[in-house]
MIRO-879562 format. One record per atom (N, C-alpha, C): residue number from 1; residue in one letter; x, y, z. Coordinates in steps of 0.05 Angstrom, whole numbers, always signed. Layout:
<atoms>
ATOM  seq  type    east   north      up
ATOM  NUM     A       X       Y       Z
...
</atoms>
This chain:
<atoms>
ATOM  seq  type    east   north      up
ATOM    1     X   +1761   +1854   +2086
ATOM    1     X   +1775   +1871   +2104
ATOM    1     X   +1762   +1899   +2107
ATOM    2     X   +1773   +1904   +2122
ATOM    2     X   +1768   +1940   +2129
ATOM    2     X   +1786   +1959   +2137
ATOM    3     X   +1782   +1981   +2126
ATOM    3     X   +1791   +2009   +2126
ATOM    3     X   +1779   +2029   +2143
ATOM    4     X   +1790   +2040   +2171
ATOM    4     X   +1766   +2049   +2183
ATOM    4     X   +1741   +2032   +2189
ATOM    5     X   +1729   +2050   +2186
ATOM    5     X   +1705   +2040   +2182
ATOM    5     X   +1691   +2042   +2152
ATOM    6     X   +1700   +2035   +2131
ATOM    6     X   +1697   +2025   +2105
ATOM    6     X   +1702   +1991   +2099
ATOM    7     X   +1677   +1980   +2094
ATOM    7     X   +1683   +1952   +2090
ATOM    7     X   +1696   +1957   +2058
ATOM    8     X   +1712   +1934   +2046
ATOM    8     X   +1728   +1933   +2023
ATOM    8     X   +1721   +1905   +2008
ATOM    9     X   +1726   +1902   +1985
ATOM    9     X   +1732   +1875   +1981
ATOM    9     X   +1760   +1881   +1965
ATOM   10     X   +1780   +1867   +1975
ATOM   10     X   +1808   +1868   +1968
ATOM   10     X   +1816   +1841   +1974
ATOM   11     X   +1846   +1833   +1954
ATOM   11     X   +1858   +1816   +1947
ATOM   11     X   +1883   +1818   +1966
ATOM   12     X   +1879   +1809   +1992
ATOM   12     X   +1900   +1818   +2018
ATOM   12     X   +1926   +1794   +2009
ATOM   13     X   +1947   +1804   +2015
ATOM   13     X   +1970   +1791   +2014
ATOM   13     X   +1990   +1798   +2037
ATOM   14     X   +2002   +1764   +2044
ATOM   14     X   +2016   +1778   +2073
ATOM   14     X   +2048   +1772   +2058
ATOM   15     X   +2070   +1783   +2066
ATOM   15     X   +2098   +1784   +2062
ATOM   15     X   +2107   +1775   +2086
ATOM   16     X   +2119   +1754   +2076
ATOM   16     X   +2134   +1733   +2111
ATOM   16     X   +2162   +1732   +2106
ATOM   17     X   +2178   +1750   +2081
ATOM   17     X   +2205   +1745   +2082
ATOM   17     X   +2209   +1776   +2067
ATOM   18     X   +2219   +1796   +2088
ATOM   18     X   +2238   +1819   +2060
ATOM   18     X   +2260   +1828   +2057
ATOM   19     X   +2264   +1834   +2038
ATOM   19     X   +2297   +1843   +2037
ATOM   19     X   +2309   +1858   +2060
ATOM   20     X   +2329   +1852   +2070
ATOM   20     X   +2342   +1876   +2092
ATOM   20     X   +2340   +1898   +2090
ATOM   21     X   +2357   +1903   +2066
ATOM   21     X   +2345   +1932   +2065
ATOM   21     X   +2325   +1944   +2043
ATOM   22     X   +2313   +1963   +2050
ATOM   22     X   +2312   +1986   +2076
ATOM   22     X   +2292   +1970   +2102
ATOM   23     X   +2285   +1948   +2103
ATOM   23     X   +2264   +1944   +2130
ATOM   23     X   +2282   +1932   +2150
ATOM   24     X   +2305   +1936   +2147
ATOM   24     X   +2315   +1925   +2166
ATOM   24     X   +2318   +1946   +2185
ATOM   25     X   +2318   +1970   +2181
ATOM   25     X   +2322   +2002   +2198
ATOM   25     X   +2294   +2004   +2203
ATOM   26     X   +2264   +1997   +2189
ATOM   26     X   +2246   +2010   +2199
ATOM   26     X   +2231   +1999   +2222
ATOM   27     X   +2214   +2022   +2230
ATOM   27     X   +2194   +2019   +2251
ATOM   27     X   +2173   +2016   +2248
ATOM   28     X   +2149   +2009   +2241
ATOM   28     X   +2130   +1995   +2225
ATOM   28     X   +2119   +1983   +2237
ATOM   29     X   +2091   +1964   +2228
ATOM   29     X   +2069   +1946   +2229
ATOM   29     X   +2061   +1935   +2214
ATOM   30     X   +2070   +1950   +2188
ATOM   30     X   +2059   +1937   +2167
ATOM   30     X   +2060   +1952   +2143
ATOM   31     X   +2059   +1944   +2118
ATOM   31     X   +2054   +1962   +2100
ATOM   31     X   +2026   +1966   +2080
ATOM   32     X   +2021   +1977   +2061
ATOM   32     X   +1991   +1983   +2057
ATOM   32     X   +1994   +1991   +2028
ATOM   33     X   +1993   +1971   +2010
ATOM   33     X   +1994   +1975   +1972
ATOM   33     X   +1987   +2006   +1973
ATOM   34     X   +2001   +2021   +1968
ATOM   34     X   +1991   +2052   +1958
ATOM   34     X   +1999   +2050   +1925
ATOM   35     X   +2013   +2028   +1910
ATOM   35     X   +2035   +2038   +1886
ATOM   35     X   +2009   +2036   +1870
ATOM   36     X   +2022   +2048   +1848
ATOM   36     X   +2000   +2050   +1815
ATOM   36     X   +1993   +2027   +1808
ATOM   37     X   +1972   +2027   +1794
ATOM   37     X   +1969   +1997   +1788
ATOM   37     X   +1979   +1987   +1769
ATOM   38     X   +1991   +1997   +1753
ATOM   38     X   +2011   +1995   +1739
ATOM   38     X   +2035   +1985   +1751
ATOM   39     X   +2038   +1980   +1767
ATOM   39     X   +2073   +1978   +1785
ATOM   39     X   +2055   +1947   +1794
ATOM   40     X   +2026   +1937   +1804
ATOM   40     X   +2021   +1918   +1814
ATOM   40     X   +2037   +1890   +1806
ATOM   41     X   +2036   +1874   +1828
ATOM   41     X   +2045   +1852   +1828
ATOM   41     X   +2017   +1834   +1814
ATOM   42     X   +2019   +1816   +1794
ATOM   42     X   +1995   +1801   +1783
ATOM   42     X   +1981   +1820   +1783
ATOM   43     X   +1973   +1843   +1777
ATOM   43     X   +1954   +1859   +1762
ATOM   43     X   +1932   +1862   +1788
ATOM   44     X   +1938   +1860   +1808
ATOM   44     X   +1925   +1864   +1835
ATOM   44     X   +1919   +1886   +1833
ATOM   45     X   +1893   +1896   +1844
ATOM   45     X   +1896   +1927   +1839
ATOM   45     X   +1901   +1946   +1870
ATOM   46     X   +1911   +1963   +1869
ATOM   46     X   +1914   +1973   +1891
ATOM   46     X   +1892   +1985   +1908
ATOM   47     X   +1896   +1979   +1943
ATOM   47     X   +1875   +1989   +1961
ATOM   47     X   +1860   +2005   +1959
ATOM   48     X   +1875   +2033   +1957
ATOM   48     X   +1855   +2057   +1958
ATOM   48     X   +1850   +2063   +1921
ATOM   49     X   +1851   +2047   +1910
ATOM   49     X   +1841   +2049   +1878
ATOM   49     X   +1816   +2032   +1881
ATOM   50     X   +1820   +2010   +1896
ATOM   50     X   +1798   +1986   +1898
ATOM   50     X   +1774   +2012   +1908
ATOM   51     X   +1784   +2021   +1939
ATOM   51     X   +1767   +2042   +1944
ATOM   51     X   +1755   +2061   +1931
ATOM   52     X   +1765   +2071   +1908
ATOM   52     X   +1752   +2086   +1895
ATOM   52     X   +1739   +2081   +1878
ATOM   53     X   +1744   +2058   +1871
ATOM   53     X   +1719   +2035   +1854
ATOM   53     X   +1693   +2028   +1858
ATOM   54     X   +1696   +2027   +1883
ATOM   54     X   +1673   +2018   +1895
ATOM   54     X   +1651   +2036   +1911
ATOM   55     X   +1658   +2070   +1906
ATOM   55     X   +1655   +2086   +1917
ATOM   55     X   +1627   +2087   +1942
ATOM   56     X   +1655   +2082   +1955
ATOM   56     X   +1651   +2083   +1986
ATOM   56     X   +1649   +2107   +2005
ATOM   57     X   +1664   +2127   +1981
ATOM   57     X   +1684   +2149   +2001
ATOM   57     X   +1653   +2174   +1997
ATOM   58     X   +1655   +2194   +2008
ATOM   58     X   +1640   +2213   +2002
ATOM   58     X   +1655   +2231   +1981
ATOM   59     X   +1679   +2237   +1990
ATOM   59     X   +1698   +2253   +1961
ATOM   59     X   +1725   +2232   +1957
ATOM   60     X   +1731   +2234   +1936
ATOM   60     X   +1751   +2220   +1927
ATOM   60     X   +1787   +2232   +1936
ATOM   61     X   +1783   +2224   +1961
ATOM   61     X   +1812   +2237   +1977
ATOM   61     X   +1807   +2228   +1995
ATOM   62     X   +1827   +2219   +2011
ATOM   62     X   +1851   +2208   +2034
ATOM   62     X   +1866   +2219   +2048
ATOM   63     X   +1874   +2214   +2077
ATOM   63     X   +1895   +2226   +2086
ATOM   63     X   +1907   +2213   +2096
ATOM   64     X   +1931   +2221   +2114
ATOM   64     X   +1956   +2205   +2128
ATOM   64     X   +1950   +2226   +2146
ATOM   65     X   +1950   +2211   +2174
ATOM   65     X   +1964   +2229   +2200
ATOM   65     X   +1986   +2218   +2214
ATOM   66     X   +2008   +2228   +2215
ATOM   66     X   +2031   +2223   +2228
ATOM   66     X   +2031   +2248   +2261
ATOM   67     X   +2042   +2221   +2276
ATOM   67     X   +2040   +2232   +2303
ATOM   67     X   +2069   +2227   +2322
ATOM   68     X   +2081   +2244   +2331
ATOM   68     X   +2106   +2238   +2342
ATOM   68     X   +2107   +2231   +2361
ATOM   69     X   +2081   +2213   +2372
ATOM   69     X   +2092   +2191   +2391
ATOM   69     X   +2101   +2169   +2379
ATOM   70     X   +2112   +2147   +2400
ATOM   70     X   +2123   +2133   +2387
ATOM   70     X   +2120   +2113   +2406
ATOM   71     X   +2108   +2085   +2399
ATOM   71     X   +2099   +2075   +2435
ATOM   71     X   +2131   +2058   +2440
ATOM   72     X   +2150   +2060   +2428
ATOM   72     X   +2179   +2041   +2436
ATOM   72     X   +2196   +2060   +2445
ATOM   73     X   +2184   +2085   +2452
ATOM   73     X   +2194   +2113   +2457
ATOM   73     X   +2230   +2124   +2460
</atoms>
């Protein structure tokens, strides 16, 4: 897979059934392992830890951009 434009090697998992709540209110695409790896399911390690493993990044930091469009407007 890939991130951007960062190739990865990760342990991708899809979720085809989730609890109502809370996803039953959200607006979404998808979600993206951020938790500790400590919290992992089977000792999976998380995405952007994988990423820092494998040092890909130029500095070891990330960001989120949130944008208030919304395309279901």
């Amino acid at each position: 897979p890939q991130v951007s434009d960062i190739p990865i090697v990760q342990v991708f998992a899809e979720a085809t059934a989730l609890p109502a709540f809370p996803f039953i209110f959200a607006r979404f695409d998808g979600v993206l392992g951020m938790g500790y790896p400590s919290q992992a399911i089977d000792g999976i390690t998380p995405v952007f830890d994988r990423i820092l493993a494998q040092q890909v990044l130029q500095e070891d930091a990330f960001s989120v951009y949130y944008s208030r469009w919304v395309p279901w407007g």
